[in-house]
N, CA and C atoms of all chains as a GROMACS GRO file, in nm:
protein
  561
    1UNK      N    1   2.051   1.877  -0.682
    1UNK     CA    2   1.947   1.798  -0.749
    1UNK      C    3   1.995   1.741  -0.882
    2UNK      N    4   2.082   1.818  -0.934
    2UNK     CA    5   2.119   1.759  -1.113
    2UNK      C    6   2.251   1.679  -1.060
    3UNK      N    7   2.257   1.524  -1.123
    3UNK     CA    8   2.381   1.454  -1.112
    3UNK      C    9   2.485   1.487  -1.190
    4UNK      N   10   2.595   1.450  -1.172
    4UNK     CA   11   2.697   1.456  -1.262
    4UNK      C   12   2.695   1.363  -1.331
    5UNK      N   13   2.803   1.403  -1.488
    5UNK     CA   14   2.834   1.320  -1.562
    5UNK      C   15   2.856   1.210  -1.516
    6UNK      N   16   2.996   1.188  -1.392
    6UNK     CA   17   3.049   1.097  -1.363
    6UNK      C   18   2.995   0.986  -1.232
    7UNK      N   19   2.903   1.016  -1.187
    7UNK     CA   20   2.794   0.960  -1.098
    7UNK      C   21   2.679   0.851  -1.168
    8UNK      N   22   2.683   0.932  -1.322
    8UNK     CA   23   2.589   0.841  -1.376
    8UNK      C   24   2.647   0.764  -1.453
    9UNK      N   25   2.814   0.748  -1.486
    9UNK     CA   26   2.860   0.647  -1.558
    9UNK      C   27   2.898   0.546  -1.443
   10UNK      N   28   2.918   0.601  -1.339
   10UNK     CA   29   2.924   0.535  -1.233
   10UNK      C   30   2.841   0.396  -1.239
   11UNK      N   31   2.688   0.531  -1.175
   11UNK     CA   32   2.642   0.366  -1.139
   11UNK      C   33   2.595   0.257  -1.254
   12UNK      N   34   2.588   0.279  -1.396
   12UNK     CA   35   2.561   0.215  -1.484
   12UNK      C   36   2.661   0.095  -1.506
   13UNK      N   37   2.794   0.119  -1.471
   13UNK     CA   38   2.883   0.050  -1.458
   13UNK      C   39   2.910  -0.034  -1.361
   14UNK      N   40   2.827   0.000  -1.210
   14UNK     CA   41   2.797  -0.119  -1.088
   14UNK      C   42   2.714  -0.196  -1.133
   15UNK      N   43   2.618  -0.170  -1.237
   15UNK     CA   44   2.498  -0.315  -1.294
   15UNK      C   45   2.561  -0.322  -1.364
   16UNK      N   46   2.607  -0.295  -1.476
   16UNK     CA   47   2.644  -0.367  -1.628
   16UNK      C   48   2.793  -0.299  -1.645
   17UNK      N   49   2.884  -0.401  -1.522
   17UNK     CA   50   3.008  -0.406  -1.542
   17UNK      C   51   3.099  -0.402  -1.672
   18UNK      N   52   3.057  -0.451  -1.763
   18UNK     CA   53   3.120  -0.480  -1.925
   18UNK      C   54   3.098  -0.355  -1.980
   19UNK      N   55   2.992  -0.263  -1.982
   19UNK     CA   56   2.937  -0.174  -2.034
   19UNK      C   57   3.002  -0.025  -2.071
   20UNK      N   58   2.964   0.000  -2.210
   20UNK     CA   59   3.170   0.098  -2.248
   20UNK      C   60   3.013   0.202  -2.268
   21UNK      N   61   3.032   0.280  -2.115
   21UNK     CA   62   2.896   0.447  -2.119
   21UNK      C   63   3.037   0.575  -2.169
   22UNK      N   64   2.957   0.609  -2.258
   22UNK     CA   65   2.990   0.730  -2.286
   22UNK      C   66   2.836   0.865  -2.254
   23UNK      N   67   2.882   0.986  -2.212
   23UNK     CA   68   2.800   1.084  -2.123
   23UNK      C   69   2.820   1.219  -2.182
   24UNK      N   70   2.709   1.268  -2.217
   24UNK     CA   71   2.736   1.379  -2.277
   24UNK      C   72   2.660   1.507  -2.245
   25UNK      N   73   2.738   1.559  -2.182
   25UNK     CA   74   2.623   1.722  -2.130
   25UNK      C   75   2.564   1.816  -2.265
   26UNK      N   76   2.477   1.757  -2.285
   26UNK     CA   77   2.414   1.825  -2.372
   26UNK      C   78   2.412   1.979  -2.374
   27UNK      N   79   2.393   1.989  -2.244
   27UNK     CA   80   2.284   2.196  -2.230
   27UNK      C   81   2.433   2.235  -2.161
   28UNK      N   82   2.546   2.154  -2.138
   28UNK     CA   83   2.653   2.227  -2.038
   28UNK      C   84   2.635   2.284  -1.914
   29UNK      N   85   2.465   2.244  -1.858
   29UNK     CA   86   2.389   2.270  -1.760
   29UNK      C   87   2.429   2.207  -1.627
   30UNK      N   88   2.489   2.069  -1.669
   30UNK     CA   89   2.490   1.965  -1.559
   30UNK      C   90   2.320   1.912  -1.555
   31UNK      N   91   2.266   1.914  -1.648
   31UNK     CA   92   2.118   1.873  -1.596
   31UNK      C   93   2.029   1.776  -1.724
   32UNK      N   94   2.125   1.807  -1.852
   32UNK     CA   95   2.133   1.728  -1.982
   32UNK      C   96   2.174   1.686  -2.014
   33UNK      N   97   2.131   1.524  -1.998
   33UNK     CA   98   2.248   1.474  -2.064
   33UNK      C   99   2.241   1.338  -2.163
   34UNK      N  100   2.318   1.290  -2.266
   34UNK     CA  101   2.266   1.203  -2.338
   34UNK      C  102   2.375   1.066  -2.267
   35UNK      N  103   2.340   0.924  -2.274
   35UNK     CA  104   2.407   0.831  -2.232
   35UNK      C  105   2.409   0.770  -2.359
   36UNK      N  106   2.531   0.648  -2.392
   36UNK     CA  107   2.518   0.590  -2.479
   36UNK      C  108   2.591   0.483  -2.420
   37UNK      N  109   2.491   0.390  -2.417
   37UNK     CA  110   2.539   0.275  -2.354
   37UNK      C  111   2.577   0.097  -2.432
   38UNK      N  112   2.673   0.053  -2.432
   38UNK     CA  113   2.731  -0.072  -2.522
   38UNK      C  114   2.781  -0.151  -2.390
   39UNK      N  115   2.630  -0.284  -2.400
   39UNK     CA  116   2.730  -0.392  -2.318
   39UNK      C  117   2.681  -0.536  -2.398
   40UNK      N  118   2.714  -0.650  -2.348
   40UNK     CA  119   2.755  -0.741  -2.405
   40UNK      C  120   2.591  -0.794  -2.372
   41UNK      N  121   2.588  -0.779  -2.245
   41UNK     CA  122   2.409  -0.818  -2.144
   41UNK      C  123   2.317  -0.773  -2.224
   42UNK      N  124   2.325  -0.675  -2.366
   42UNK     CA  125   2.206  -0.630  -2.378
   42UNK      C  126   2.134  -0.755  -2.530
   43UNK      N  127   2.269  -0.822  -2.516
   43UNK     CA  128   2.209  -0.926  -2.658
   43UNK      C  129   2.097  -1.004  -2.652
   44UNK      N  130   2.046  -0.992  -2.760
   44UNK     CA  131   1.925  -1.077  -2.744
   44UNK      C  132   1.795  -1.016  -2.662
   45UNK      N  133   1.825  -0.882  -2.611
   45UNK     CA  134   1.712  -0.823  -2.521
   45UNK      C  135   1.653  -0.716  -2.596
   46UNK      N  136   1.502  -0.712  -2.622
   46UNK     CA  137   1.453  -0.584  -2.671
   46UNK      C  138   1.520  -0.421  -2.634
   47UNK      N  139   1.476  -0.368  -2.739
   47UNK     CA  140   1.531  -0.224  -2.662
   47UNK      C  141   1.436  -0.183  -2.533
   48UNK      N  142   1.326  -0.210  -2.505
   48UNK     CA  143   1.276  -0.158  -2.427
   48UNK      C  144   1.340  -0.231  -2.307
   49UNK      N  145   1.382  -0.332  -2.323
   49UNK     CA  146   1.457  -0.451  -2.184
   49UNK      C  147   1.598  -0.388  -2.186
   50UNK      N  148   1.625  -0.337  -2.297
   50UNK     CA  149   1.762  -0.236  -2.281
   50UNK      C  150   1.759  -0.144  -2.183
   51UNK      N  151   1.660  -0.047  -2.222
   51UNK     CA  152   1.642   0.063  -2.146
   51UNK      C  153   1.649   0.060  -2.002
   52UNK      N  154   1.567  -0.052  -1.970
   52UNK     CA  155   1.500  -0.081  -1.848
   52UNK      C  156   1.615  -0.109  -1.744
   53UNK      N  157   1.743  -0.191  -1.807
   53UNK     CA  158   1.803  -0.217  -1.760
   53UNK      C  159   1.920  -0.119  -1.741
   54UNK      N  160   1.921  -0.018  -1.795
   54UNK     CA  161   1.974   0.114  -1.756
   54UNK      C  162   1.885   0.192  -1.666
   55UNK      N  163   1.794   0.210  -1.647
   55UNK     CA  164   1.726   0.263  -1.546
   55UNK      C  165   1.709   0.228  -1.396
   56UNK      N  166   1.752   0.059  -1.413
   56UNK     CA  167   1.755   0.016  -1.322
   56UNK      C  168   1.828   0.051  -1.234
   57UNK      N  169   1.945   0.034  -1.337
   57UNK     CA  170   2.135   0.069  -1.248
   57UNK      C  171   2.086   0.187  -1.186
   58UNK      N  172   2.027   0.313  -1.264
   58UNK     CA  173   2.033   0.438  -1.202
   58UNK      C  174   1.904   0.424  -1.056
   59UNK      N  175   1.889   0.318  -1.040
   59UNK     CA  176   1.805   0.300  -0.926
   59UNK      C  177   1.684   0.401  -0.876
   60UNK      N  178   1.616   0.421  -0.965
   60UNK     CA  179   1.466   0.547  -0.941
   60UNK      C  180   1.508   0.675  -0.989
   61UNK      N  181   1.605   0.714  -1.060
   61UNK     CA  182   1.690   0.833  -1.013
   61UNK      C  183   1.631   0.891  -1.191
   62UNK      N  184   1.608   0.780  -1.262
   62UNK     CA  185   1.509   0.849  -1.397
   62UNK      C  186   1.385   0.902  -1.404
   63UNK      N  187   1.361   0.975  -1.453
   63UNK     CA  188   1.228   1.035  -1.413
   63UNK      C  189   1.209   1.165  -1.270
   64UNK      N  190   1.311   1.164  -1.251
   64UNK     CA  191   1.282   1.245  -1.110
   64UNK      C  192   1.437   1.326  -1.088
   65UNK      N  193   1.492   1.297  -1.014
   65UNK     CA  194   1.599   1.413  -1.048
   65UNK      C  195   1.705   1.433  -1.178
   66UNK      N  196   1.684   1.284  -1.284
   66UNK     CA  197   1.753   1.234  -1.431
   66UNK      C  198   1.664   1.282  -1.472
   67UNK      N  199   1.597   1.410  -1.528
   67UNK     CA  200   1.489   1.413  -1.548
   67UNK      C  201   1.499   1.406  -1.776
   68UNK      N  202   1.673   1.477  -1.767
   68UNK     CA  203   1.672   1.471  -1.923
   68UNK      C  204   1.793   1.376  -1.936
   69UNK      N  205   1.777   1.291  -1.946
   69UNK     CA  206   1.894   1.183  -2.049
   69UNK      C  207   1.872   1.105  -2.124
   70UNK      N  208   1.882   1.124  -2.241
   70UNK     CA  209   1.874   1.113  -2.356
   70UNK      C  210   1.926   0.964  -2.370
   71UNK      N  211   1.853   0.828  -2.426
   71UNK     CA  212   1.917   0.722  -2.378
   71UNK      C  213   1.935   0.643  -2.515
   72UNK      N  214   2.060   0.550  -2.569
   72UNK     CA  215   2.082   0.486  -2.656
   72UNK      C  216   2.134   0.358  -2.628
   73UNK      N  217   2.120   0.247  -2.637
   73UNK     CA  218   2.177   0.120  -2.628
   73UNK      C  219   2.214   0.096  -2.738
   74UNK      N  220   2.332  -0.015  -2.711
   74UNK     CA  221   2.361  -0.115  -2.818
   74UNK      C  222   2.441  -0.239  -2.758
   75UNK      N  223   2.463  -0.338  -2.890
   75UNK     CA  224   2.491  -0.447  -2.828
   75UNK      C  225   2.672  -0.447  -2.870
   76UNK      N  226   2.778  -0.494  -2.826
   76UNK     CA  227   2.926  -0.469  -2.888
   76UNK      C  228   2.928  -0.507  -3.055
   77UNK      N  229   3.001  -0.451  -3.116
   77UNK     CA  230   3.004  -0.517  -3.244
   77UNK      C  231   3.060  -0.645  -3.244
   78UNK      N  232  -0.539   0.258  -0.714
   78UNK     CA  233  -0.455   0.221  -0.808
   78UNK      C  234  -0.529   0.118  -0.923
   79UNK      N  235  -0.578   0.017  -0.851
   79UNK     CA  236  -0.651  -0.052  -0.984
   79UNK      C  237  -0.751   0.029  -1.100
   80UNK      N  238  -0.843   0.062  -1.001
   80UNK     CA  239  -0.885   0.220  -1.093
   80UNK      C  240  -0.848   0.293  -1.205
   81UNK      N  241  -0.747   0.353  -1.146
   81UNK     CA  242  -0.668   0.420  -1.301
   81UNK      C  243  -0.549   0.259  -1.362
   82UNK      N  244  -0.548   0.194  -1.328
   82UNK     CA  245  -0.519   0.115  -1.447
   82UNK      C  246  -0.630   0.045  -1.542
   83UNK      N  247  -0.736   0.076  -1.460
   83UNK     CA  248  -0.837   0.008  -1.580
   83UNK      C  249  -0.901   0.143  -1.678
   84UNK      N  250  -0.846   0.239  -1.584
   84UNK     CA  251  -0.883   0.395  -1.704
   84UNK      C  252  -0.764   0.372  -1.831
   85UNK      N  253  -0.652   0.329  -1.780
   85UNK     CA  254  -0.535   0.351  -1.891
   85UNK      C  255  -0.555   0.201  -1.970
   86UNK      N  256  -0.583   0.130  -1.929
   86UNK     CA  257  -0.623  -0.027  -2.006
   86UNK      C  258  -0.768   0.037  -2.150
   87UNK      N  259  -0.860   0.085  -2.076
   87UNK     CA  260  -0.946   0.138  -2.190
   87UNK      C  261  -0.897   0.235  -2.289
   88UNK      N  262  -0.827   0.344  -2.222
   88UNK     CA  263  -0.772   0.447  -2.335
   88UNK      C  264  -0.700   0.392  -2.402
   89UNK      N  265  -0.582   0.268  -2.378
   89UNK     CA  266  -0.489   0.245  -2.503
   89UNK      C  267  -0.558   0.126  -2.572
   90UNK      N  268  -0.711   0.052  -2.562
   90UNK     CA  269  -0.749  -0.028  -2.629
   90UNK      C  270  -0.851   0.071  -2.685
   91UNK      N  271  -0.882   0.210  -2.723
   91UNK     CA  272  -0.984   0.306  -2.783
   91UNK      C  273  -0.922   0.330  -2.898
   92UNK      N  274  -0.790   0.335  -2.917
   92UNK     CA  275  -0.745   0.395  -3.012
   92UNK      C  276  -0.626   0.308  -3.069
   93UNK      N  277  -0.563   0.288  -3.218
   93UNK     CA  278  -0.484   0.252  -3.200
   93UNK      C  279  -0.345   0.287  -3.193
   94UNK      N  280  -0.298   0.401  -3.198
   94UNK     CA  281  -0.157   0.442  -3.175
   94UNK      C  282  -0.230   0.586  -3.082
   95UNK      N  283  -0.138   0.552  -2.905
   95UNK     CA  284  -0.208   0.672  -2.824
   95UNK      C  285  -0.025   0.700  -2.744
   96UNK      N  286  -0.031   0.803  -2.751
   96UNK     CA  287   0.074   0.910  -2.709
   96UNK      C  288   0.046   0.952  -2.588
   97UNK      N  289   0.106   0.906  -2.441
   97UNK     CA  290   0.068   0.963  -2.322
   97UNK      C  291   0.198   1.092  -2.343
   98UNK      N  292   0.163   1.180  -2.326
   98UNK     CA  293   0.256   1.283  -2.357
   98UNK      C  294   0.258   1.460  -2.233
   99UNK      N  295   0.354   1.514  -2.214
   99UNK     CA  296   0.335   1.654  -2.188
   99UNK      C  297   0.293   1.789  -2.254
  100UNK      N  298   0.167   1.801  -2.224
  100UNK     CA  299   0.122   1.922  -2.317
  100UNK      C  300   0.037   1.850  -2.397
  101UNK      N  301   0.009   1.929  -2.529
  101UNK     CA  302  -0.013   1.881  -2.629
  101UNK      C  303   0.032   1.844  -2.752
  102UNK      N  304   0.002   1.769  -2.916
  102UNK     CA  305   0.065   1.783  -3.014
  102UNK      C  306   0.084   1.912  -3.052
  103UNK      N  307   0.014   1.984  -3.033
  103UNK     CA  308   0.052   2.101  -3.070
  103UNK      C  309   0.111   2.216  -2.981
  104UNK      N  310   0.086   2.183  -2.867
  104UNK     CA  311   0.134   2.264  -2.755
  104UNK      C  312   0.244   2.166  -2.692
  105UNK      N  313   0.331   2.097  -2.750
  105UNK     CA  314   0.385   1.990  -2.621
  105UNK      C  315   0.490   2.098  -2.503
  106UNK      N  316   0.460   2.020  -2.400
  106UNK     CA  317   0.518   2.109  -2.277
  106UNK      C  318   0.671   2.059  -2.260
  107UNK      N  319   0.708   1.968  -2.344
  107UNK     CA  320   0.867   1.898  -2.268
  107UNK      C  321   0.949   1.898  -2.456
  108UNK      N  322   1.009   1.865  -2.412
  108UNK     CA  323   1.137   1.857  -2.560
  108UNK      C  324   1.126   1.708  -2.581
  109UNK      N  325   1.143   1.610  -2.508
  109UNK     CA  326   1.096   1.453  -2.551
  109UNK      C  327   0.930   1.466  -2.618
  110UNK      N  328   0.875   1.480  -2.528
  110UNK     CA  329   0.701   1.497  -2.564
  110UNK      C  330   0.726   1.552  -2.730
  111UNK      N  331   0.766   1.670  -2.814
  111UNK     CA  332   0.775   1.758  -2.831
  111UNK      C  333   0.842   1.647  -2.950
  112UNK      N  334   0.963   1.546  -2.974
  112UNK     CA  335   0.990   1.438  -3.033
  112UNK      C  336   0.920   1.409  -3.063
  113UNK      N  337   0.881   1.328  -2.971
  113UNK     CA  338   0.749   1.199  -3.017
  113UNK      C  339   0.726   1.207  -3.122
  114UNK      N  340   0.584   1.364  -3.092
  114UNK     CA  341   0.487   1.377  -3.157
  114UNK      C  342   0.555   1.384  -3.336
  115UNK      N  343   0.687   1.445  -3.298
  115UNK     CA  344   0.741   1.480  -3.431
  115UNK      C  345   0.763   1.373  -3.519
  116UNK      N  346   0.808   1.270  -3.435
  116UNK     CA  347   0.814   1.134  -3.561
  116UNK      C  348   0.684   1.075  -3.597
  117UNK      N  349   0.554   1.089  -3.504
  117UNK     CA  350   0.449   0.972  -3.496
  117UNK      C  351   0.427   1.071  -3.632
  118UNK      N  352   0.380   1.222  -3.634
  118UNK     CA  353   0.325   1.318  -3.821
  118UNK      C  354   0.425   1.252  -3.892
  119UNK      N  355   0.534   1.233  -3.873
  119UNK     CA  356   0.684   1.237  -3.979
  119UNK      C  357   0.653   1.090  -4.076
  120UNK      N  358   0.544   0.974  -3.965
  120UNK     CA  359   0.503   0.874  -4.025
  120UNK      C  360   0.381   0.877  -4.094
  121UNK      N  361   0.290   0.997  -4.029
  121UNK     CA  362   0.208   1.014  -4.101
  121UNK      C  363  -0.002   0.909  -4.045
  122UNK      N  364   0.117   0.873  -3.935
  122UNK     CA  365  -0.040   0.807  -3.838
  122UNK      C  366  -0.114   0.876  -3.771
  123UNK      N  367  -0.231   0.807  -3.756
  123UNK     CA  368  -0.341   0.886  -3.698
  123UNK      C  369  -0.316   0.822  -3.515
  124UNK      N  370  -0.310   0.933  -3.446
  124UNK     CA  371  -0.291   0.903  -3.308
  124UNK      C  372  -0.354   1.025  -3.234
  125UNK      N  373  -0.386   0.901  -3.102
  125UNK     CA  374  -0.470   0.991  -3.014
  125UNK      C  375  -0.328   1.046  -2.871
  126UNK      N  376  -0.378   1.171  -2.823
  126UNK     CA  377  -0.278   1.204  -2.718
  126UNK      C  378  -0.369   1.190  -2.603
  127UNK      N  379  -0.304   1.155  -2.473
  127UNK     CA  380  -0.326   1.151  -2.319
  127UNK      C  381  -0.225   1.289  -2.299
  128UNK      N  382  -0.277   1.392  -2.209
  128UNK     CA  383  -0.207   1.524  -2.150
  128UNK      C  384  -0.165   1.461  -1.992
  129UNK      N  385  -0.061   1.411  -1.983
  129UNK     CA  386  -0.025   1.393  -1.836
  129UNK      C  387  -0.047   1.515  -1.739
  130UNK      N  388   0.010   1.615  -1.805
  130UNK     CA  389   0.014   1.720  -1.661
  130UNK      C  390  -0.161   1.795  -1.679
  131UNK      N  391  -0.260   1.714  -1.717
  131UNK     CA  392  -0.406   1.745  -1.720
  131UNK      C  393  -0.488   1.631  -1.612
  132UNK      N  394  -0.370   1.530  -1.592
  132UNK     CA  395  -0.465   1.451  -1.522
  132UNK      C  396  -0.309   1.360  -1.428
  133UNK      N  397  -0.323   1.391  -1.277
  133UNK     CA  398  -0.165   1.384  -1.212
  133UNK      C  399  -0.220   1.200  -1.148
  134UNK      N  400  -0.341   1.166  -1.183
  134UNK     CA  401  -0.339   1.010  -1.142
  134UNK      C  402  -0.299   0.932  -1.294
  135UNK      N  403  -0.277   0.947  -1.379
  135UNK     CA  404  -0.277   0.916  -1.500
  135UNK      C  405  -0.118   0.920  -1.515
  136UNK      N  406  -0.073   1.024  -1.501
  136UNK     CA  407   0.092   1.098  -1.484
  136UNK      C  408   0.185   1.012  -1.387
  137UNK      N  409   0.096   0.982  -1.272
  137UNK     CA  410   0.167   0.879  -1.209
  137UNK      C  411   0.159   0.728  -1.256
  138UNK      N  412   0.034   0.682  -1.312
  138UNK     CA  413  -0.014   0.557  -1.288
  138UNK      C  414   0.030   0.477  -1.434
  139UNK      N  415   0.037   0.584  -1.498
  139UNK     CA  416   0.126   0.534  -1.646
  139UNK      C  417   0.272   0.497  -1.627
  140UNK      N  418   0.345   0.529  -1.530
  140UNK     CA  419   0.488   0.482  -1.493
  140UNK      C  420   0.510   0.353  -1.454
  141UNK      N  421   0.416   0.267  -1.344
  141UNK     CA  422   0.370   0.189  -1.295
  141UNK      C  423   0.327   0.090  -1.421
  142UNK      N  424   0.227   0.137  -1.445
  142UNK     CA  425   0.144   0.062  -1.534
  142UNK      C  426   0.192  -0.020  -1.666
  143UNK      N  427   0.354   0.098  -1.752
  143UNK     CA  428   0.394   0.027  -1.846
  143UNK      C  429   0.543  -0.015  -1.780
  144UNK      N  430   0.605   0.002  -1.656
  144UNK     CA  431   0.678  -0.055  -1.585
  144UNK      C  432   0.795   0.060  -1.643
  145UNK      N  433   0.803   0.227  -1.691
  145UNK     CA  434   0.884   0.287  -1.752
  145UNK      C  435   0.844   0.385  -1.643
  146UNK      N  436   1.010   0.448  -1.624
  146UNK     CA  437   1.012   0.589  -1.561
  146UNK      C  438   1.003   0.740  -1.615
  147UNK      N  439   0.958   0.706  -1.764
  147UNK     CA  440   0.914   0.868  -1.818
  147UNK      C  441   0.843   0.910  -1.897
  148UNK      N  442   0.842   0.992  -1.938
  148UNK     CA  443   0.715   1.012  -2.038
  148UNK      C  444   0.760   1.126  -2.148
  149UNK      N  445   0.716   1.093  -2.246
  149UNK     CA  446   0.644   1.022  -2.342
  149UNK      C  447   0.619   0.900  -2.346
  150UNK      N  448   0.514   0.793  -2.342
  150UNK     CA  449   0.538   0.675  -2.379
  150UNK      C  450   0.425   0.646  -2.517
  151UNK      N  451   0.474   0.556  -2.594
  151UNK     CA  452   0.402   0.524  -2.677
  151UNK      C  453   0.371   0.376  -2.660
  152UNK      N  454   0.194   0.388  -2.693
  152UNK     CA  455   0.143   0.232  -2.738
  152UNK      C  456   0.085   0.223  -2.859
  153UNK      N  457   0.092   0.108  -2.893
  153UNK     CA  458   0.020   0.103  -3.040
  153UNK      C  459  -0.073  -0.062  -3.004
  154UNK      N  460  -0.162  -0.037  -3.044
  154UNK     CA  461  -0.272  -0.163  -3.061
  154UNK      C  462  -0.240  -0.235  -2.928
  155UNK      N  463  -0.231  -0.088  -2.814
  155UNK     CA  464  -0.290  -0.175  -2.654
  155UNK      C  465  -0.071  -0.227  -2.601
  156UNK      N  466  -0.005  -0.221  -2.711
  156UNK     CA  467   0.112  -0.247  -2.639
  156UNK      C  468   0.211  -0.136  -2.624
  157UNK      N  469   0.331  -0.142  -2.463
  157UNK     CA  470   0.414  -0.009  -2.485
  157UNK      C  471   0.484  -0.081  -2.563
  158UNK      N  472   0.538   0.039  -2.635
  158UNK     CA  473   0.655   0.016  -2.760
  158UNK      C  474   0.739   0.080  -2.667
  159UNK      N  475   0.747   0.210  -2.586
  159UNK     CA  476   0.897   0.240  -2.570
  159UNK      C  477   0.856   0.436  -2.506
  160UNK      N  478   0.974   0.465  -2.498
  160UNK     CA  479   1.000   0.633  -2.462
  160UNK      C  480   1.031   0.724  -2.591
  161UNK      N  481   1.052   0.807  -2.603
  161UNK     CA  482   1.111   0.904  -2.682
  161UNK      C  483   1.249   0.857  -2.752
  162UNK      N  484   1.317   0.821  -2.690
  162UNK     CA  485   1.462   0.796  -2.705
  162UNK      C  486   1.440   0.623  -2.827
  163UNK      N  487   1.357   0.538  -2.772
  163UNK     CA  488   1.326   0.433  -2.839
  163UNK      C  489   1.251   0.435  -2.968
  164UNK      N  490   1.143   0.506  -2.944
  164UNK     CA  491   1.073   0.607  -3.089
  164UNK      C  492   1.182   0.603  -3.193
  165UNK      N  493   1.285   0.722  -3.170
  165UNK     CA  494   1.404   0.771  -3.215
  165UNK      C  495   1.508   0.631  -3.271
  166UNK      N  496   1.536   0.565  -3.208
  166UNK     CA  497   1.599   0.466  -3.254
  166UNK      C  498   1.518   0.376  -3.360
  167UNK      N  499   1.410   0.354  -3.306
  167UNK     CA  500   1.305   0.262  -3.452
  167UNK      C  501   1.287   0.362  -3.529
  168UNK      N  502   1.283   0.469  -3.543
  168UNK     CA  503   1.190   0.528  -3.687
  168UNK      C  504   1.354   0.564  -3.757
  169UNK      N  505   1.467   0.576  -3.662
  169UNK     CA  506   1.597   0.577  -3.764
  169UNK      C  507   1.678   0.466  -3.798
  170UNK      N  508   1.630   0.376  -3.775
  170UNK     CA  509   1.623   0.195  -3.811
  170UNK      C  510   1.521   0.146  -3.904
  171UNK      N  511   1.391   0.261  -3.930
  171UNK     CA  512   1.299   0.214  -4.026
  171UNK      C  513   1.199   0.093  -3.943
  172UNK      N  514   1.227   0.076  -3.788
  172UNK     CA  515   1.148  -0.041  -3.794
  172UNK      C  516   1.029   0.027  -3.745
  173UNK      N  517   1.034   0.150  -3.661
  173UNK     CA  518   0.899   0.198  -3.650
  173UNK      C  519   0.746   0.225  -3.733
  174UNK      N  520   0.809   0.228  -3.834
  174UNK     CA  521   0.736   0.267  -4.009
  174UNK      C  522   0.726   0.093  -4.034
  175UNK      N  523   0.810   0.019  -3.983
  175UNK     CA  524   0.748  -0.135  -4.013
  175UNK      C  525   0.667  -0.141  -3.952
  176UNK      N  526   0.701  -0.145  -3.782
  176UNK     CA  527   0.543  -0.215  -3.640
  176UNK      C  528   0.458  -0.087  -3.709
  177UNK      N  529   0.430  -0.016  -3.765
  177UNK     CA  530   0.261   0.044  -3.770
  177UNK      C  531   0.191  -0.032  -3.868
  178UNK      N  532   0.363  -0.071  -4.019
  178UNK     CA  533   0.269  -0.121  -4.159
  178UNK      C  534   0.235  -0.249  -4.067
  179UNK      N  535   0.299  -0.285  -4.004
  179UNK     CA  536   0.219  -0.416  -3.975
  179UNK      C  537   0.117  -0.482  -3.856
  180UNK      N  538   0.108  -0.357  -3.749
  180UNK     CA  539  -0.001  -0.359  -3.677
  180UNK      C  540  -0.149  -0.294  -3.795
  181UNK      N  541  -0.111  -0.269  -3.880
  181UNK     CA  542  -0.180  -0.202  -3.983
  181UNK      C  543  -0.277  -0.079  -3.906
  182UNK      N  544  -0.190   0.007  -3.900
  182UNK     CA  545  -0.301   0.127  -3.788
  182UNK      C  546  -0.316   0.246  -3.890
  183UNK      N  547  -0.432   0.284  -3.867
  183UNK     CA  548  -0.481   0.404  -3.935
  183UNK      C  549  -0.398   0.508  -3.962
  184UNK      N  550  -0.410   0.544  -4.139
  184UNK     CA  551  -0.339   0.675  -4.174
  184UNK      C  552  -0.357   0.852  -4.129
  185UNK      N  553  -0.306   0.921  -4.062
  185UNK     CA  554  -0.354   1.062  -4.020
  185UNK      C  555  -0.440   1.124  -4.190
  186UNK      N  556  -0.508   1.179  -4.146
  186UNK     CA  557  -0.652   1.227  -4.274
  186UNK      C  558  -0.505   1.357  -4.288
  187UNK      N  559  -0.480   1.353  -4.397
  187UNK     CA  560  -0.403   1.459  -4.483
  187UNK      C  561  -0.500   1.615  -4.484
   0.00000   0.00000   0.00000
C-alpha cells in the first residue's frame, strides 16, 4: 500500500518531464514523505495550479494510498 | 451529490475563514489538520472548523467540490486557497497574513 520514494519521482517526471523532484522519507517508514518539486511548467501558475498539477502526475494516488506527502513547488531560478 | 455541494456552498459562505479539517482545533486527528489550525491562531483569525471524519458525505464531497485530493483545505470569503502544505508556503512568504489583511476577515476575540 505505501509507494516508494522512487515510484513517486517517477511518475512526476512522466507529466512534468523538466521537473528536478527531490523525495524525502520523512518517518523512514516508506509511508512519509515530503516532495519538492522545480519545473519550468509551473511559471506563471498559482500554487494551487502547482499542486494540482503534481497530483495529477500521481494519477488519484494522493489522498488515498499518498496519504502523507508533504508538497512544495517552485518555479527554476 | 448536488446536495452536499449546496451544504458546502452555504458553510463556506457562513463564515469567513472555514477550515474543513480532521478532528478538531483542539483535538485535530491528522498532523496536516493539526498545521493548519496552527498557522490560521499563529495569524490570529477568527475561523470556523468543518470535522470531516463527523460527517463521511462532506469528507468525500469536499474533494470533488474544491477539485483537491486532501484535507485540510482552507477557504476564506467562499474561495479554496489551498491544503496544508500551501497554508505553509503563504504564511512563510507572508502572503497569507496579506489575503486575510485584505479579504479583511475577522480578528480571533483574544
Amino acid at each position: 500500500m505505501a509507494m516508494q520514494a522512487s515510484e513517486i519521482e517517477t511518475m512526476i517526471r512522466a507529466a512534468l518531464p523538466d521537473a528536478e523532484v527531490t523525495i524525502t522519507d520523512l518517518a523512514g517508514d516508506g509511508d512519509h514523505y515530503a516532495a519538492h518539486v522545480v519545473s519550468a511548467s509551473f511559471a506563471g501558475k498559482t500554487r494551487v495550479a502547482q499542486h494540482k498539477a503534481v497530483y495529477e502526475a500521481l494519477g488519484g494516488r494522493m489522498g488515498g494510498e499518498l496519504h502523507a506527502l508533504q508538497l512544495t513547488t517552485a518555479v527554476p531560478n | 451529490m448536488a446536495e452536499v455541494n449546496d451544504r458546502i456552498a452555504d458553510i463556506i459562505k457562513d463564515d469567513d475563514v472555514v477550515l474543513f479539517m480532521k478532528g478538531t482545533p483542539l483535538f485535530p486527528q491528522c498532523g496536516f489538520s493539526s498545521r493548519a489550525v496552527a498557522i490560521l491562531d499563529h495569524l490570529g483569525v477568527a475561523f470556523s472548523s468543518v470535522d470531516v471524519l463527523q460527517d463521511m458525505e462532506i469528507r468525500q464531497g469536499i474533494k470533488s467540490f474544491s477539485d483537491w485530493p486532501t484535507i485540510p483545505q482552507l477557504y476564506v470569503k467562499g474561495e479554496f486557497v489551498g491544503g496544508s502544505d500551501i497554508m505553509m508556503e503563504m504564511f512563510e512568504a507572508g502572503e497569507l497574513h496579506q489575503l486575510m489583511a485584505e479579504k479583511q476577515v475577522a480578528r480571533a476575540e483574544q
